[in-house]
mmCIF entry with sequence, helices, sheets and N, C-alpha, C, O atoms, coordinates in Angstrom:
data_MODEL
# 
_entry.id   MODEL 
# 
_entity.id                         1 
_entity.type                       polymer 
_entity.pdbx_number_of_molecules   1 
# 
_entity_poly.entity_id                      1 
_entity_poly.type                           'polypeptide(L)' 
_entity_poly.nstd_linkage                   no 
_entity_poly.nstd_monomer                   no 
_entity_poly.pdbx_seq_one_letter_code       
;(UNK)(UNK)(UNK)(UNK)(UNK)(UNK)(UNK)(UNK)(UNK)(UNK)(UNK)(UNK)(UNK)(UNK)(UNK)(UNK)
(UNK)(UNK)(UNK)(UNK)(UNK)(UNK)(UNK)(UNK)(UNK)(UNK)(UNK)(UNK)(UNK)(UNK)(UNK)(UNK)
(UNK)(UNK)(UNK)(UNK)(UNK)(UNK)(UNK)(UNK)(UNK)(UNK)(UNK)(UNK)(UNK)(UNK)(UNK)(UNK)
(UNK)(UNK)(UNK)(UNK)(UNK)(UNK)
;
_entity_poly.pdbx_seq_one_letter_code_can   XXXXXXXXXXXXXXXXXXXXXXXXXXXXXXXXXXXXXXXXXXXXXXXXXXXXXX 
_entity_poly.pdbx_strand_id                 A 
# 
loop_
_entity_poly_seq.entity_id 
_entity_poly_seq.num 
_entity_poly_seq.mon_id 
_entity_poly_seq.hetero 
1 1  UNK n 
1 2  UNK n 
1 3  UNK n 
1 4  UNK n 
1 5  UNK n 
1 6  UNK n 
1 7  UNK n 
1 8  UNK n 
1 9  UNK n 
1 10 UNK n 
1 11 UNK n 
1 12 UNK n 
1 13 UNK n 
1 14 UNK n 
1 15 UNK n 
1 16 UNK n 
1 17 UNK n 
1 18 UNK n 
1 19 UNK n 
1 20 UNK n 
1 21 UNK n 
1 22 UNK n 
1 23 UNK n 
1 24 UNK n 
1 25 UNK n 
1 26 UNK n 
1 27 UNK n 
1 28 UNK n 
1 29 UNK n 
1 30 UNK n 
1 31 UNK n 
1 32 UNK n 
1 33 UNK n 
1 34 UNK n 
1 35 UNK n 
1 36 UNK n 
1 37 UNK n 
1 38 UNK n 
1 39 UNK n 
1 40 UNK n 
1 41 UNK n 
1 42 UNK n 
1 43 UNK n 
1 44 UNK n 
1 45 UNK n 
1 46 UNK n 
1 47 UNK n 
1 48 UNK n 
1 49 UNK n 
1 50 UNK n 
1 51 UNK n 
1 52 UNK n 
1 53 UNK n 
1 54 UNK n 
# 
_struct_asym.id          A 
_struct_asym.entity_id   1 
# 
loop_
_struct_conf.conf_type_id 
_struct_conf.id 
_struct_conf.pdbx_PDB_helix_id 
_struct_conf.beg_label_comp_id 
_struct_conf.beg_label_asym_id 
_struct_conf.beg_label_seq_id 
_struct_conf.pdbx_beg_PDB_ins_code 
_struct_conf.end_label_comp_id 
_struct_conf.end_label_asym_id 
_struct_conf.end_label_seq_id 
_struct_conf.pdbx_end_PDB_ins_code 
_struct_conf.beg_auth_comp_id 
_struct_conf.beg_auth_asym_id 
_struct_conf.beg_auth_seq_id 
_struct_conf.end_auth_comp_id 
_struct_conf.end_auth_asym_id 
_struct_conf.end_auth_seq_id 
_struct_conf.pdbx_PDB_helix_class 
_struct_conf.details 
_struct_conf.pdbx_PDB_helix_length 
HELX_P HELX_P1 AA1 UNK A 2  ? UNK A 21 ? UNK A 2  UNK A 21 1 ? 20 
HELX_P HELX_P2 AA2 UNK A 26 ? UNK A 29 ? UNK A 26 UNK A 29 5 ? 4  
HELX_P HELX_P3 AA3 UNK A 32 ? UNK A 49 ? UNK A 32 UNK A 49 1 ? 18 
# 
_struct_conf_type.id          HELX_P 
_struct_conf_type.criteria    ? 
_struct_conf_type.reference   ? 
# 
loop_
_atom_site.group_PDB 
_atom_site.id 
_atom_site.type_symbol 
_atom_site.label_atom_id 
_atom_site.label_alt_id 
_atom_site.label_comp_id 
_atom_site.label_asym_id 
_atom_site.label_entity_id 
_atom_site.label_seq_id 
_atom_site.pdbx_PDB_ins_code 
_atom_site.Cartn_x 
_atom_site.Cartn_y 
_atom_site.Cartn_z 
_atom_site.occupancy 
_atom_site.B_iso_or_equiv 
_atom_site.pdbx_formal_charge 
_atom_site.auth_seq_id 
_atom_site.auth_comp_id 
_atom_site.auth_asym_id 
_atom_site.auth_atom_id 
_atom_site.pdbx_PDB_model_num 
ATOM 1   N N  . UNK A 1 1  ? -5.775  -52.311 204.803 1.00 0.00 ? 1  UNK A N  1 
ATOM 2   C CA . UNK A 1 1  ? -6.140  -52.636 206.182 1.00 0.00 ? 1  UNK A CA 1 
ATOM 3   C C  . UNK A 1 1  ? -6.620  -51.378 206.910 1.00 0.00 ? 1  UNK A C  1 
ATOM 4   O O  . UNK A 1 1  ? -7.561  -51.365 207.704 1.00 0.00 ? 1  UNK A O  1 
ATOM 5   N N  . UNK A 1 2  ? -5.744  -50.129 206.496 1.00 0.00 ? 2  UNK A N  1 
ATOM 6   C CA . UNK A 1 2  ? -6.444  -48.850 207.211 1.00 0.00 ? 2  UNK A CA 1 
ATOM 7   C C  . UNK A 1 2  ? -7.928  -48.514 206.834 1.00 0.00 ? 2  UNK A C  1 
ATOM 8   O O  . UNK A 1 2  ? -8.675  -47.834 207.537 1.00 0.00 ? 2  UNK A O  1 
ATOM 9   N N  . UNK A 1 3  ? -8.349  -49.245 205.279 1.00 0.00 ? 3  UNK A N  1 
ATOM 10  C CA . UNK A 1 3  ? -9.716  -48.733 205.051 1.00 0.00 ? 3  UNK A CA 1 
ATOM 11  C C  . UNK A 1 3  ? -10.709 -49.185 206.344 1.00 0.00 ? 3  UNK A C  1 
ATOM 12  O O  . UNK A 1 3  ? -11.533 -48.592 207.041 1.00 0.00 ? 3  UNK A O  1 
ATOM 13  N N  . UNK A 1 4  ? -10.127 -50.689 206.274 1.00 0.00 ? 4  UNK A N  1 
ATOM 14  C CA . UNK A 1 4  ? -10.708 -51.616 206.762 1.00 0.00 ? 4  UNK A CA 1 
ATOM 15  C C  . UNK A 1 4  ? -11.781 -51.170 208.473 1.00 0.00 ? 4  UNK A C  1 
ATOM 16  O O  . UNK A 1 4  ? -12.919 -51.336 208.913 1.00 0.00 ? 4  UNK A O  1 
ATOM 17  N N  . UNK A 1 5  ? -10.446 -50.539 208.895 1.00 0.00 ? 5  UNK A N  1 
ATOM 18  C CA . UNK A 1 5  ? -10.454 -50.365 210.513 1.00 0.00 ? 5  UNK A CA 1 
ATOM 19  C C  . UNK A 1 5  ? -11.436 -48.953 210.127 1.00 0.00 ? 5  UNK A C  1 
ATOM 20  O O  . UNK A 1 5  ? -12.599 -49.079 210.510 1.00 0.00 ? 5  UNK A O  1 
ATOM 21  N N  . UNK A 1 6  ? -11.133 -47.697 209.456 1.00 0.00 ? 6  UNK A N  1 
ATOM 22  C CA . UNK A 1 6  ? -12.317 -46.847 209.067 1.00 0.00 ? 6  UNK A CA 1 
ATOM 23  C C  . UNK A 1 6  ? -13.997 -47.052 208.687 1.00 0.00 ? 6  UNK A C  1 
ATOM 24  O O  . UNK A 1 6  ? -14.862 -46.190 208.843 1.00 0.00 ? 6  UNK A O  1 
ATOM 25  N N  . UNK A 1 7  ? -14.204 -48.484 208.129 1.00 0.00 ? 7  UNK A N  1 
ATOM 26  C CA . UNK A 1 7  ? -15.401 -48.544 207.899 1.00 0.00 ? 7  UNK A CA 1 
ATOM 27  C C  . UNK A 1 7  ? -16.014 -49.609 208.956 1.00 0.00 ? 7  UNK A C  1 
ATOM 28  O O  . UNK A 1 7  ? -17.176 -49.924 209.209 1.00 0.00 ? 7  UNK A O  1 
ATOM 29  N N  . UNK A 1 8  ? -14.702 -50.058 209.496 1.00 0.00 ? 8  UNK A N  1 
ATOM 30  C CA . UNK A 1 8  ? -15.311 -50.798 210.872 1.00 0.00 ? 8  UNK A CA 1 
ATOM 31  C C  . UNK A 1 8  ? -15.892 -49.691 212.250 1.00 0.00 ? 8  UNK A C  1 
ATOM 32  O O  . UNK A 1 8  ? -16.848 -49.762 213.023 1.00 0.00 ? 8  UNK A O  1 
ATOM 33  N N  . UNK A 1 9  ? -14.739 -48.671 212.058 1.00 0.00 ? 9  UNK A N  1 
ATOM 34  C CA . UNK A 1 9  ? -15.709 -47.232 213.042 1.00 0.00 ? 9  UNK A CA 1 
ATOM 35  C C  . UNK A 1 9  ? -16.697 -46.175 212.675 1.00 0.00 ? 9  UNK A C  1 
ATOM 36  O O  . UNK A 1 9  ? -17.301 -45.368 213.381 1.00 0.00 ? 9  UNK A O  1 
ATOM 37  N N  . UNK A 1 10 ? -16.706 -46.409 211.265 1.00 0.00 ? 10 UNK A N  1 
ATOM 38  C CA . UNK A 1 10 ? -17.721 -45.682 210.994 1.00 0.00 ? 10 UNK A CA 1 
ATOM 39  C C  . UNK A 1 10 ? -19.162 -46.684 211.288 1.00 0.00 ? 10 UNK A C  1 
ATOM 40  O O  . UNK A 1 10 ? -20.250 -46.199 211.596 1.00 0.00 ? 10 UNK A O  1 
ATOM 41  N N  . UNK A 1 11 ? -18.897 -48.189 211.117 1.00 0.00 ? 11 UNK A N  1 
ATOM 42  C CA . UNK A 1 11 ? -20.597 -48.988 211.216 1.00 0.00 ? 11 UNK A CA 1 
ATOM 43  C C  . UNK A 1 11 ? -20.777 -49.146 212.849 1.00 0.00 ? 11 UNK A C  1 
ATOM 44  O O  . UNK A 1 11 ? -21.825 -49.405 213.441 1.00 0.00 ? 11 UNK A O  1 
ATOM 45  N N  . UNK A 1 12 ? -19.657 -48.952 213.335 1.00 0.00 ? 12 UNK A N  1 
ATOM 46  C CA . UNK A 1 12 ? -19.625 -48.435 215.240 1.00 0.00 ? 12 UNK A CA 1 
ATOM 47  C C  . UNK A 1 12 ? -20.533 -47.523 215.211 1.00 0.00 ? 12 UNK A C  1 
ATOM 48  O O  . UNK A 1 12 ? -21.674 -47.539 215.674 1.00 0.00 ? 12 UNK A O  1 
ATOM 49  N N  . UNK A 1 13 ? -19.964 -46.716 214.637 1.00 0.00 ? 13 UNK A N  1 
ATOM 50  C CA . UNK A 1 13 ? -20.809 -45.320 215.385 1.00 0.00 ? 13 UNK A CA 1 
ATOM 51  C C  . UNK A 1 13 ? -22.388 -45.236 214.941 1.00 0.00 ? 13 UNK A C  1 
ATOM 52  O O  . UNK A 1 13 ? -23.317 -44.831 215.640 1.00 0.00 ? 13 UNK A O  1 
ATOM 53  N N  . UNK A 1 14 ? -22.430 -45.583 213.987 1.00 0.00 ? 14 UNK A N  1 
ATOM 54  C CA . UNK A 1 14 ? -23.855 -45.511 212.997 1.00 0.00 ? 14 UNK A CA 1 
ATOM 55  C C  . UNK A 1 14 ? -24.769 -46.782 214.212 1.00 0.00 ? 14 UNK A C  1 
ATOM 56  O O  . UNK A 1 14 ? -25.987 -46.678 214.356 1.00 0.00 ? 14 UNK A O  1 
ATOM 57  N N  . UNK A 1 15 ? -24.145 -47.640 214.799 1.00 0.00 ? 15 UNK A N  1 
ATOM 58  C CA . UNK A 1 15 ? -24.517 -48.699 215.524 1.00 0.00 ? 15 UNK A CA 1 
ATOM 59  C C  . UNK A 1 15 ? -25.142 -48.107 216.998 1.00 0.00 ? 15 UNK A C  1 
ATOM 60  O O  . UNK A 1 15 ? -26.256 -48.042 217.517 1.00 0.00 ? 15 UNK A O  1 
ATOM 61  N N  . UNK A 1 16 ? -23.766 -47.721 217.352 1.00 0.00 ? 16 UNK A N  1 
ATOM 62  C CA . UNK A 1 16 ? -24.035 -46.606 218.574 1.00 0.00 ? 16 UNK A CA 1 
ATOM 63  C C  . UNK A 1 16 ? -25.422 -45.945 218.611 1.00 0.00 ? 16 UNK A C  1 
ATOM 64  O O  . UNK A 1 16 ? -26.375 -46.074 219.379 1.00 0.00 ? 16 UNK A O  1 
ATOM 65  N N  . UNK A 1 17 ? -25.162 -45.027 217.278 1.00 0.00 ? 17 UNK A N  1 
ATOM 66  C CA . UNK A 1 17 ? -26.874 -43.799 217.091 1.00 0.00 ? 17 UNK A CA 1 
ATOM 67  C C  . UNK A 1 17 ? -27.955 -44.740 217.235 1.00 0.00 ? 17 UNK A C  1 
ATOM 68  O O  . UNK A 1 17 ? -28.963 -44.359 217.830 1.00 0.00 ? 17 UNK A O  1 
ATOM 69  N N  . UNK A 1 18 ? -27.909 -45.685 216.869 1.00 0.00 ? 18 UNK A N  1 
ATOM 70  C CA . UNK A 1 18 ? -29.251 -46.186 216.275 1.00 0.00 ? 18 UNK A CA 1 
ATOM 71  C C  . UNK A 1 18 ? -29.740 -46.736 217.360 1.00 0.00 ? 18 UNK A C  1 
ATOM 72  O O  . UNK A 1 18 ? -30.891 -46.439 217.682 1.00 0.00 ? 18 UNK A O  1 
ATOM 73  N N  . UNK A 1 19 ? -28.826 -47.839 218.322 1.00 0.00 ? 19 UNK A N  1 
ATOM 74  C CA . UNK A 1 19 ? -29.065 -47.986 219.624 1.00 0.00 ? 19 UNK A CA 1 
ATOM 75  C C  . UNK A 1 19 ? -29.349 -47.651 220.383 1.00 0.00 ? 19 UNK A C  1 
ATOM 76  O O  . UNK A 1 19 ? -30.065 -48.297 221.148 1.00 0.00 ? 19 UNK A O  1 
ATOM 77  N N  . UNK A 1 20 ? -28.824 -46.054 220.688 1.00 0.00 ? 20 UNK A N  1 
ATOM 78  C CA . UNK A 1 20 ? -29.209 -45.088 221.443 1.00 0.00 ? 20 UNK A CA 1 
ATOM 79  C C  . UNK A 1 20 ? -30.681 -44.401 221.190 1.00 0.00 ? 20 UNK A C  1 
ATOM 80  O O  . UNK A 1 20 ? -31.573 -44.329 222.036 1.00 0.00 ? 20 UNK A O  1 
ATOM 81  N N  . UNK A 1 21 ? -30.722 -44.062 220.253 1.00 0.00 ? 21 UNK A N  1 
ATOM 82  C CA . UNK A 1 21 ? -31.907 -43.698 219.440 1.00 0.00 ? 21 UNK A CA 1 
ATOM 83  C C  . UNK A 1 21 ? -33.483 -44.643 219.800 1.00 0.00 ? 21 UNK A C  1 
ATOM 84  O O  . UNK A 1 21 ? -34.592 -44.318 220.225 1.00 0.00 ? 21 UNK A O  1 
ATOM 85  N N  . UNK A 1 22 ? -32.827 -45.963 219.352 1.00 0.00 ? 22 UNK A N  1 
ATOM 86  C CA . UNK A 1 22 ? -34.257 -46.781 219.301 1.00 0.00 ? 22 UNK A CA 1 
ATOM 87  C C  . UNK A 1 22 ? -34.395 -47.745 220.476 1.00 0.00 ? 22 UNK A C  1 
ATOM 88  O O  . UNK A 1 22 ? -33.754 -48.783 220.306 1.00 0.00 ? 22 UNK A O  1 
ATOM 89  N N  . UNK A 1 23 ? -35.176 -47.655 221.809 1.00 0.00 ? 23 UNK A N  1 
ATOM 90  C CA . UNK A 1 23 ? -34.502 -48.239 222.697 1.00 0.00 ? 23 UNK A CA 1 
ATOM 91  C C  . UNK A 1 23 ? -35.370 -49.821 222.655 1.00 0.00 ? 23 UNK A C  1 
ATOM 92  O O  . UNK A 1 23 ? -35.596 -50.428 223.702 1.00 0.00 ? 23 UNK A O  1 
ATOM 93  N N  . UNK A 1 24 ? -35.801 -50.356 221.285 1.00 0.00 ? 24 UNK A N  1 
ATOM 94  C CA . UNK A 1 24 ? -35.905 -51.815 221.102 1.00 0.00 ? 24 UNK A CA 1 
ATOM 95  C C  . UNK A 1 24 ? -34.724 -52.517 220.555 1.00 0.00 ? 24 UNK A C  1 
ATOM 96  O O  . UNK A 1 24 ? -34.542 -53.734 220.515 1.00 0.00 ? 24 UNK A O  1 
ATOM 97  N N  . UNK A 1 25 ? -33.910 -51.523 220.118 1.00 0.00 ? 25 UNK A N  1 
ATOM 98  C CA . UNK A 1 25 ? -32.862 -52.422 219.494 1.00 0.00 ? 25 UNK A CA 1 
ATOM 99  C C  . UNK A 1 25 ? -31.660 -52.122 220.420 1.00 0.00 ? 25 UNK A C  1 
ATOM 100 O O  . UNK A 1 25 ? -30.598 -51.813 219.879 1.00 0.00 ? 25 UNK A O  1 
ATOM 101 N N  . UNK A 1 26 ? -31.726 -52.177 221.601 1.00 0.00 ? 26 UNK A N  1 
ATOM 102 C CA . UNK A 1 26 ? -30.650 -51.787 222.460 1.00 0.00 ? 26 UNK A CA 1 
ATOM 103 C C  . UNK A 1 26 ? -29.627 -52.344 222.087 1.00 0.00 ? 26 UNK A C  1 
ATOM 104 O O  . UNK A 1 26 ? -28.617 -51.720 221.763 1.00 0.00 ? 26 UNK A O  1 
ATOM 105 N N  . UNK A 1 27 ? -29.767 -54.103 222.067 1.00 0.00 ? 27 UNK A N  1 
ATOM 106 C CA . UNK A 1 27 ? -28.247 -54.855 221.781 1.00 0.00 ? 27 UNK A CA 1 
ATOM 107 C C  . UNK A 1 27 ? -27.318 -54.117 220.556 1.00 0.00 ? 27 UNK A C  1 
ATOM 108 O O  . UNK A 1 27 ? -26.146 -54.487 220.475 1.00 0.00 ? 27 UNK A O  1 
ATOM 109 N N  . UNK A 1 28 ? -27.871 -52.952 219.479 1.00 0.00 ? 28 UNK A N  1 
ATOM 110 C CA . UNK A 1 28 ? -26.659 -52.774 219.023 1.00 0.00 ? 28 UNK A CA 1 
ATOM 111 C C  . UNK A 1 28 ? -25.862 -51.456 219.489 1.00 0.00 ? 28 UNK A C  1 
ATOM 112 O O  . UNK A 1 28 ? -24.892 -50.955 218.920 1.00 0.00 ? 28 UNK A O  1 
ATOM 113 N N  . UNK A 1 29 ? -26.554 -50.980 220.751 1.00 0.00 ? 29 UNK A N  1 
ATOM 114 C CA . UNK A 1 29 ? -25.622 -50.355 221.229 1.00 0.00 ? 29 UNK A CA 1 
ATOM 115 C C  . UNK A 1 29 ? -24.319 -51.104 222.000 1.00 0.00 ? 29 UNK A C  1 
ATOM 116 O O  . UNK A 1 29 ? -23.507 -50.373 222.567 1.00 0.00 ? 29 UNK A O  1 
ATOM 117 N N  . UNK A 1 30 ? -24.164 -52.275 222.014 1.00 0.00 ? 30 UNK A N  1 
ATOM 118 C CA . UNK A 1 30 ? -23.386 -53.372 222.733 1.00 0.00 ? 30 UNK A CA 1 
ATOM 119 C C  . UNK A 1 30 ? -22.998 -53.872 221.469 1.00 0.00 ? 30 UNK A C  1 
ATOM 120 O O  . UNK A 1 30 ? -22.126 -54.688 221.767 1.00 0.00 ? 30 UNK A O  1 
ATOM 121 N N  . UNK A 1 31 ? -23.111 -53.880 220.285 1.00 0.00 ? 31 UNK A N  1 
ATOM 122 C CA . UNK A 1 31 ? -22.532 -53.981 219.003 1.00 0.00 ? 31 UNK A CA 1 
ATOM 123 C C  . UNK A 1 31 ? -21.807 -53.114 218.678 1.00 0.00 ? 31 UNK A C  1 
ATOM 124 O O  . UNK A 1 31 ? -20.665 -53.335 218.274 1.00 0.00 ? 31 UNK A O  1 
ATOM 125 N N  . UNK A 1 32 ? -22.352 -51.871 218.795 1.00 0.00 ? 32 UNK A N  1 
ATOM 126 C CA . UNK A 1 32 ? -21.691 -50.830 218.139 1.00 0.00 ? 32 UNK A CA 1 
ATOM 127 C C  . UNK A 1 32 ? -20.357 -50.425 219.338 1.00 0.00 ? 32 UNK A C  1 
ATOM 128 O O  . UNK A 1 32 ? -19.482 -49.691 218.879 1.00 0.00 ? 32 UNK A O  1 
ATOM 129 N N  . UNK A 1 33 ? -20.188 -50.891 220.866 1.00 0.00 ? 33 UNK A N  1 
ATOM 130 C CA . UNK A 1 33 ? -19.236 -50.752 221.387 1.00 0.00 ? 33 UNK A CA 1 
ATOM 131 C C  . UNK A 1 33 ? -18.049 -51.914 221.189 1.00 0.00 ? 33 UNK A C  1 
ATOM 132 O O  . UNK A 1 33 ? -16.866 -51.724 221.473 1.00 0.00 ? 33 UNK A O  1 
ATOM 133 N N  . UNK A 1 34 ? -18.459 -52.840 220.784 1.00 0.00 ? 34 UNK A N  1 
ATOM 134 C CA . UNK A 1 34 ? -17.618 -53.800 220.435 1.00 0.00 ? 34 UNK A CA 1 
ATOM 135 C C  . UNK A 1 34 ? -16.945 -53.822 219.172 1.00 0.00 ? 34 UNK A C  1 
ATOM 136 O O  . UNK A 1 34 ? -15.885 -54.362 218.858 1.00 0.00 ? 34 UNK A O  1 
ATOM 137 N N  . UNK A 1 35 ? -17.855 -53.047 218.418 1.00 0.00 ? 35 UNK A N  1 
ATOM 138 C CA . UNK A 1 35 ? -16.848 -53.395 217.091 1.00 0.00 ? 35 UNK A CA 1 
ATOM 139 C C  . UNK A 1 35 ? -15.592 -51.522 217.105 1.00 0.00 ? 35 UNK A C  1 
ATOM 140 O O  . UNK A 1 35 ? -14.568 -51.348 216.445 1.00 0.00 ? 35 UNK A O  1 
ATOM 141 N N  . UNK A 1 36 ? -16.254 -50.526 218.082 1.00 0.00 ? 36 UNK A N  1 
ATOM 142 C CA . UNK A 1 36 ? -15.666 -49.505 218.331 1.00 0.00 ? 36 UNK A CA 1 
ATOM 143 C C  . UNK A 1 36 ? -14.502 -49.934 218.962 1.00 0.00 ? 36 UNK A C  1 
ATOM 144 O O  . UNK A 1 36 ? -13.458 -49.452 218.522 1.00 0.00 ? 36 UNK A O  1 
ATOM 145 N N  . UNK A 1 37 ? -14.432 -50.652 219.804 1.00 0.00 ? 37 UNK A N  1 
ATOM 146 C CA . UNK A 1 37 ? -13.119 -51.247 220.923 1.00 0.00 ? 37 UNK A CA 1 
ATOM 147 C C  . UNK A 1 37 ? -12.191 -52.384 219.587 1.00 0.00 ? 37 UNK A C  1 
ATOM 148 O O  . UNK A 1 37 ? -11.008 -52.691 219.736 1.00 0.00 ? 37 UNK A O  1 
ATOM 149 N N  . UNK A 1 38 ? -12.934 -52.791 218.524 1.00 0.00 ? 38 UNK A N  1 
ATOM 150 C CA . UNK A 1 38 ? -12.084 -53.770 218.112 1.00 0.00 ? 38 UNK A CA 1 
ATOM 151 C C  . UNK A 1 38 ? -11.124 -52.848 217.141 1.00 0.00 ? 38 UNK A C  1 
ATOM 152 O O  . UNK A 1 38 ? -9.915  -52.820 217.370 1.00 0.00 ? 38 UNK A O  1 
ATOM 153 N N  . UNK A 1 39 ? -11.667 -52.121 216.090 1.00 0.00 ? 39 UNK A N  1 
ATOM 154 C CA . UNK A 1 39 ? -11.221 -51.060 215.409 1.00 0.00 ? 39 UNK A CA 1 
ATOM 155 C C  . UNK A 1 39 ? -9.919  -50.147 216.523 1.00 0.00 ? 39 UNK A C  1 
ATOM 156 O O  . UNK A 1 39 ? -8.728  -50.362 216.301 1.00 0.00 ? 39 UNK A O  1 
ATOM 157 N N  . UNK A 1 40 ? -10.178 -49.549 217.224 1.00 0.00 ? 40 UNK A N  1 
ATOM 158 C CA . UNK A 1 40 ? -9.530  -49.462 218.650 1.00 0.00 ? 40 UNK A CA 1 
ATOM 159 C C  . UNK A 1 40 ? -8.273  -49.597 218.993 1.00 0.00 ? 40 UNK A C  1 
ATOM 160 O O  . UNK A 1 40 ? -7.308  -48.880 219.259 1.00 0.00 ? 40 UNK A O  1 
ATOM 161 N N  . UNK A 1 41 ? -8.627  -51.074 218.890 1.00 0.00 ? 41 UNK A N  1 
ATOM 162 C CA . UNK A 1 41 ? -6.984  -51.638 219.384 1.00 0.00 ? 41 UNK A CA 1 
ATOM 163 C C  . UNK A 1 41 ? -6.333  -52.277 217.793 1.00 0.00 ? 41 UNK A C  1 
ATOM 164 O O  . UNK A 1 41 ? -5.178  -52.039 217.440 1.00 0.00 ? 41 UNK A O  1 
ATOM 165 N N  . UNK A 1 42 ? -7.103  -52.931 217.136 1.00 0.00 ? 42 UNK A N  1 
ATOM 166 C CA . UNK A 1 42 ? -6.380  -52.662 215.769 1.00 0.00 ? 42 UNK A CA 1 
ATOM 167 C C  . UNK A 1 42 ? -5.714  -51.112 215.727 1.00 0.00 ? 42 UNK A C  1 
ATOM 168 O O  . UNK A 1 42 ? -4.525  -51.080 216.043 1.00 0.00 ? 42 UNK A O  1 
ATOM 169 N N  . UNK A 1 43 ? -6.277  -49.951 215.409 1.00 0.00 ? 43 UNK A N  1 
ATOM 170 C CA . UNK A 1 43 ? -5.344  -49.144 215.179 1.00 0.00 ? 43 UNK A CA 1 
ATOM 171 C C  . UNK A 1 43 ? -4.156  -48.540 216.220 1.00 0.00 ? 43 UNK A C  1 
ATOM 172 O O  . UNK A 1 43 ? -3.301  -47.793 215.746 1.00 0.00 ? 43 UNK A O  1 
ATOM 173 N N  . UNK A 1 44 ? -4.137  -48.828 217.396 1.00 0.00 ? 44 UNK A N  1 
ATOM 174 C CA . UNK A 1 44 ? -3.247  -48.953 218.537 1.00 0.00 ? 44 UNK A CA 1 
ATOM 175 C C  . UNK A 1 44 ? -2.099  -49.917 218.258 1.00 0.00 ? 44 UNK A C  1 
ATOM 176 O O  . UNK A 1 44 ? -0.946  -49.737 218.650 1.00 0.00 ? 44 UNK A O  1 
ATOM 177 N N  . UNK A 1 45 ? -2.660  -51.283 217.321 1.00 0.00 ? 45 UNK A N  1 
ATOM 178 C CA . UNK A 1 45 ? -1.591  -51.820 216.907 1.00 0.00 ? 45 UNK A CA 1 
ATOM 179 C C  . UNK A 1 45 ? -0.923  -51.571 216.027 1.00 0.00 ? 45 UNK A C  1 
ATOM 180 O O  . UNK A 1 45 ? 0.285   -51.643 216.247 1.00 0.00 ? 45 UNK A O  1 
ATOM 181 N N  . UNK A 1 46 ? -1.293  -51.239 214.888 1.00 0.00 ? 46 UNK A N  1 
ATOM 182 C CA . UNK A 1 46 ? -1.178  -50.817 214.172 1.00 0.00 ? 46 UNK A CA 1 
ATOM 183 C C  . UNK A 1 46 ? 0.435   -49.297 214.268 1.00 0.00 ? 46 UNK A C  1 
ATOM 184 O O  . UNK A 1 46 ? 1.436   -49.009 213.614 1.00 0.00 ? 46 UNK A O  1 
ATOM 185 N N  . UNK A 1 47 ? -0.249  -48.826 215.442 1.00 0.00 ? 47 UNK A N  1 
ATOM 186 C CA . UNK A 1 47 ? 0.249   -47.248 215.085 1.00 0.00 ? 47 UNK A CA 1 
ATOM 187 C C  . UNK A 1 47 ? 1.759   -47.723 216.487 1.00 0.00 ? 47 UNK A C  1 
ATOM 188 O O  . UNK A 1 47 ? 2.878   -47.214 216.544 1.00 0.00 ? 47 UNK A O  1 
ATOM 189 N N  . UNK A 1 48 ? 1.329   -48.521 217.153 1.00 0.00 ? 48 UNK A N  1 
ATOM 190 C CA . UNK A 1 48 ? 2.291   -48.486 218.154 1.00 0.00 ? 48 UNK A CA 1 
ATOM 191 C C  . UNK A 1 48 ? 3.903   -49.563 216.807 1.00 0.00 ? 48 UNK A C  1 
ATOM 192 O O  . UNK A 1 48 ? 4.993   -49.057 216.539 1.00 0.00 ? 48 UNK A O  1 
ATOM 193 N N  . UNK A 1 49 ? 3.449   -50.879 216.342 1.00 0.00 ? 49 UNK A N  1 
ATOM 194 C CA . UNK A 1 49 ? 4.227   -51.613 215.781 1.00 0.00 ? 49 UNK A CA 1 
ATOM 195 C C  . UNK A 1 49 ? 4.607   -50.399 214.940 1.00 0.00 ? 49 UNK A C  1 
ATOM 196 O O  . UNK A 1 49 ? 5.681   -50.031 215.416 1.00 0.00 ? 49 UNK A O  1 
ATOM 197 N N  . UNK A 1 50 ? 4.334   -49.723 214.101 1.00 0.00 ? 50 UNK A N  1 
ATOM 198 C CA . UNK A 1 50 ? 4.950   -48.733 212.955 1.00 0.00 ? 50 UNK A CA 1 
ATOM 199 C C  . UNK A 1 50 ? 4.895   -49.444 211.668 1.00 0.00 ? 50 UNK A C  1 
ATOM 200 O O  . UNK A 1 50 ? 5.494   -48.909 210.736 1.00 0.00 ? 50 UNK A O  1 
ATOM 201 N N  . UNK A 1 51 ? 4.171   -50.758 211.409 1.00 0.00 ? 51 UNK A N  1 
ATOM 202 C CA . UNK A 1 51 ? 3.663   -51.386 210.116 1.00 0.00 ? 51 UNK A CA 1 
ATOM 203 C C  . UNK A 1 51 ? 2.881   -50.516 209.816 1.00 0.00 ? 51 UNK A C  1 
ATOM 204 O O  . UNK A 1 51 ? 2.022   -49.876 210.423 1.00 0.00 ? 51 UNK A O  1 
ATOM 205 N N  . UNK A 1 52 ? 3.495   -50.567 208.179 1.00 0.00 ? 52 UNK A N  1 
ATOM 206 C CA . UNK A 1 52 ? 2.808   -49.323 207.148 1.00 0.00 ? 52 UNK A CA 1 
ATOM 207 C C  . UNK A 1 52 ? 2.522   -50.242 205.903 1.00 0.00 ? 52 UNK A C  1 
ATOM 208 O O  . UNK A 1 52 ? 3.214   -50.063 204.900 1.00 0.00 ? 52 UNK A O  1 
ATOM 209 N N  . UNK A 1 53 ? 1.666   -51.096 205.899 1.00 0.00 ? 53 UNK A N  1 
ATOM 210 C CA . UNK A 1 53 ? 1.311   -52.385 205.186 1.00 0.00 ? 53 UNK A CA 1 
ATOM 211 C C  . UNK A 1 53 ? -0.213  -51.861 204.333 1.00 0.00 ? 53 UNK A C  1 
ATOM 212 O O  . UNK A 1 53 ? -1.063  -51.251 204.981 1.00 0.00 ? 53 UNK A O  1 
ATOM 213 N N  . UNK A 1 54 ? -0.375  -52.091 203.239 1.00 0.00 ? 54 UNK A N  1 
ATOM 214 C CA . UNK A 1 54 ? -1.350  -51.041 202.382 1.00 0.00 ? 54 UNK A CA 1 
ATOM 215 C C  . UNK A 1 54 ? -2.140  -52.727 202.233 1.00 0.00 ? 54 UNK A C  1 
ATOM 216 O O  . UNK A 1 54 ? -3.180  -52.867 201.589 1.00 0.00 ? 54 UNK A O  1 
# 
């Protein structure tokens, strides 16, 4: 599950650049903040509960 939430912020950020970057594809800068906020609070849950679940 920890990979999980890592390759969900890494396609954030790559989302972010590209958005920012190309200003026809704006909506995935509104992608790339949403899946940044979801990753986010998954690991907030994650780290606050103290589940150490592989």
């Amino acid at each position: 599950m920890n990979i999980l939430v890592v390759i969900i912020a890494i396609i954030a950020i790559i989302l972010l650049l590209t958005g920012g970057f190309v200003s026809s594809l704006q909506f995935l800068l509104w992608v790339g903040v949403a899946l940044l906020i979801i990753a986010l609070i998954v690991f907030l849950l994650r780290f606050i509960t103290g589940r150490n679940r592989v």
